[in-house]
Each structure stands twice: as C-alpha cells, then as structure tokens.
N, C-alpha and C positions, 0 to 999 in steps of 0.2 A: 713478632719477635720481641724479648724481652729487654729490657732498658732501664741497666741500673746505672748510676754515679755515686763515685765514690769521691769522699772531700779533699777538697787539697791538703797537702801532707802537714803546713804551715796555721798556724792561727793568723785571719786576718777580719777586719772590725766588722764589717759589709754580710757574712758569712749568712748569721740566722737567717737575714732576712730576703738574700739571695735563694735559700735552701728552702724557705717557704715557700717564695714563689715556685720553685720548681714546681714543691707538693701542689701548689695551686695548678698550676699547667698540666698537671698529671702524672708527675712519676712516683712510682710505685714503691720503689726501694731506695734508699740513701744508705751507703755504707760510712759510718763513721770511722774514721781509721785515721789517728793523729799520732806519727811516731813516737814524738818527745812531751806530746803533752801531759798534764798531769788531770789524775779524777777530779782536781775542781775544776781546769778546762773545760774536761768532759762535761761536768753539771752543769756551767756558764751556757753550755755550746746548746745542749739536749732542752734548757729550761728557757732560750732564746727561738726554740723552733715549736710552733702550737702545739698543743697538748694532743690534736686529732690526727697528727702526723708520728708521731711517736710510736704506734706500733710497724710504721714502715721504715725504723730506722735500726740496722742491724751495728750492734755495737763490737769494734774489733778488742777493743781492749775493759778494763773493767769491769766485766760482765755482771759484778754483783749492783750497777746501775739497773739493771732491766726492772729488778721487784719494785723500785725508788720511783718509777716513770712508766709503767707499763705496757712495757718495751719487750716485744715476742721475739725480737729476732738476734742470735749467736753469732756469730761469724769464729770461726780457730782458723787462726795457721796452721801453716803446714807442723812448723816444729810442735806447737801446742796439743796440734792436733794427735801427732807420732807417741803422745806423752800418754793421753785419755785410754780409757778401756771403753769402748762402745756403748755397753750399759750406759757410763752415765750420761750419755745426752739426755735430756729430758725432752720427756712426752709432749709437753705443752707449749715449746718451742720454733720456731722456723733458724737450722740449723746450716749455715754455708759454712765453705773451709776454701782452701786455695790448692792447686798441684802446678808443678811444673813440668811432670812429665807423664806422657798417658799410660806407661805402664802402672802408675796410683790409681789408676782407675779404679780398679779390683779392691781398693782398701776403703773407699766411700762409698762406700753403698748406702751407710746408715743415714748421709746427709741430705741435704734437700737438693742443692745447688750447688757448683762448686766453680771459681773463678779458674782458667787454664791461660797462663802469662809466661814469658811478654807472648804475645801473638806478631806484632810490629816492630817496629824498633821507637821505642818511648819518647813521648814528646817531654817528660816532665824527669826522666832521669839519665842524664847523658851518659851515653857508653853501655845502655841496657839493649842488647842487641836483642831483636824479635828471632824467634827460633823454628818459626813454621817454612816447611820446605814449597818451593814451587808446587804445584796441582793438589795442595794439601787438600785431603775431606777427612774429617771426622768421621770415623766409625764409633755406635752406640749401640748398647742394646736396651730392652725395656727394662729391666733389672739399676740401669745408671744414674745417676741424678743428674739434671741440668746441669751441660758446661756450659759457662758463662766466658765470652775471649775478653780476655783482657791484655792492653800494652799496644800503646801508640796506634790507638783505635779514633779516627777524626769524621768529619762528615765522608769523606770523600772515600773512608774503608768498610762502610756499613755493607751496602751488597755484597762484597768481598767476600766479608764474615758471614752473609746467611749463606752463601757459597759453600763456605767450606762447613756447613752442616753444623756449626753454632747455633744452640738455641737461644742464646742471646748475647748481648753485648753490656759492657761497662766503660766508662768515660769518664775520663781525669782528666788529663792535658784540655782536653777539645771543650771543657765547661770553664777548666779554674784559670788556666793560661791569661786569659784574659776576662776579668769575671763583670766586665762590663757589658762584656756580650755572650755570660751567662746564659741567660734566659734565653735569648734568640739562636744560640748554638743548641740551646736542650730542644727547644721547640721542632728546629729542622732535624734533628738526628729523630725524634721523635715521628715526626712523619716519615723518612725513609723506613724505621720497624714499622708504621703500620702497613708499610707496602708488603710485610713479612710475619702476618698473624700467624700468633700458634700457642699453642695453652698455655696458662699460668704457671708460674712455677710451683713445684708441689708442697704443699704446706703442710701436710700430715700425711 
C-alpha cells in the first residue's frame, strides 16, 4: 500500500532534516505543500533536503522550481487543476492533483495519482469534517489513477483505509503533530502498508 506525507502547512527549523530521515527510512514521495510560504521558502526547504531525494518530492506550488532541482513530480489542485487544458501536462513528469468528490473521477484520467480528502475528520484542521459514509468501498476501474485517502488518517486508521479499497494513504497530522516522533510514527504506519503490498504508483 502506498505511503505518502505531506509537510506540515507551517515553516518550522527541524524540517529538512526530519524529511531526510524519512527519505532515509524509505519513503517514497514527500508532497511539498506550504500555503503561505514564499519561492525562497520553497528553495531554503528543497536545497535543505539531499539532492538524491529530490526527484521523490512533488512540488504543490511553484512548479517552475522542478527544472532548478530535478524535481519530476507536479502536484495541481483541484481549482489549478479545472484551469489546465490536459494537453499540457508534460510527458516527463509524475503528475498528482486532489478531488473531493468521486464524481471527479471521470475528469483525471490524464493524472498519475490523485489525493481523495478529508477521508476522517482532520487531526491538523479543526472543523474539517471527514465525508466518507459508513461501509464505504471505493469503486475503480483500470482506466483510474491511484486514489490516495487523505484527512485525519493516524496509525490506528490504516487497515481502515486498505478496507475501503484505497490504494494508498497520506499523513500530515500523524508525522507533523508532533515531529519529535516523526520518524517513529512514519516507521510504524510504514510497516502497517507493508502488511498491504500493491503496485507502484504509475509514473508514465
């Protein structure tokens, strides 16, 4: 099962060097995504994380950072995304976006992966109420790109999530919450997906 984390919303000093370790421990994807930060945040944050972790870090804002750093991976929002004409994704990208409702399904097709939020009720933004009904399953077809759940996902909601036919999951609150036990929260949620192997997310 797949296993991304996404940064905390805030600038804090600890950051790079917390996000390497991750890379160190194994994860695969980092979403960068700083609401109010500014592109030289971004280039502090990007030039503070080793240069061999960089193609696993998908950048939300910015995006003309990727050529600067060698940086493969897009992320659009939803709104950014409603804006784009499909054509221009580019070819040589690993391309996610967000929805929040699964009738959007039908409109990403062209993307790799895509985040489907809140899934819980959010550890990290009060009053963001999770939207998934009792005996929820995902229906997909081969045509779909990886949903990713995301929203008030903790160690304790992972089986939950391969339940309801998630191909993966994303974690905020449960890494940044407390980032002293960072590393040891990424570690365990980390062994609960592998109790939930399943292909890579599609890259091209």
């Amino acid at each position: 099962m797949e296993l991304i984390v996404i940064a905390r919303p805030s600038l804090f000093k600890e950051e790079c060097h917390l996000v390497n370790q991750l890379f160190e421990a194994g994860l695969q994807v980092f979403h960068l995504r700083k609401e109010n930060a500014s592109e030289a945040d971004y280039r502090r944050i990007i030039e503070g994380i080793l240069p061999e972790y960089h193609p696993r870090i998908a950048l939300h804002h910015f995006h003309t950072l990727a050529s600067d750093y060698n940086m493969k991976r897009i992320h659009h929002t939803e709104s950014f995304r409603k804006s784009l004409q499909i054509e221009e994704l580019a070819k040589n990208k690993v391309f996610s976006t967000s929805i929040h409702q699964l009738i959007d399904l039908d409109q990403i097709a062209s993307y790799h992966y895509s985040f489907f939020s809140p899934v819980f009720n959010s550890f990290s933004k009060p009053g963001y109420k999770g939207i998934i009904p009792p005996g929820f399953r995902l229906k997909k077809t081969d045509t779909q790109p990886k949903i990713i759940a995301l929203g008030g996902i903790g160690l304790n909601q992972i089986d939950q999530v391969k339940e309801m036919n998630f191909d993966g999951l994303a974690l905020l609150g449960c890494i940044w919450n407390d980032p002293a036990q960072a590393l040891t929260n990424f570690k365990k949620a980390q062994q609960h997906c592998l109790v939930h192997p399943q292909k890579p997310l599609k890259t091209s």
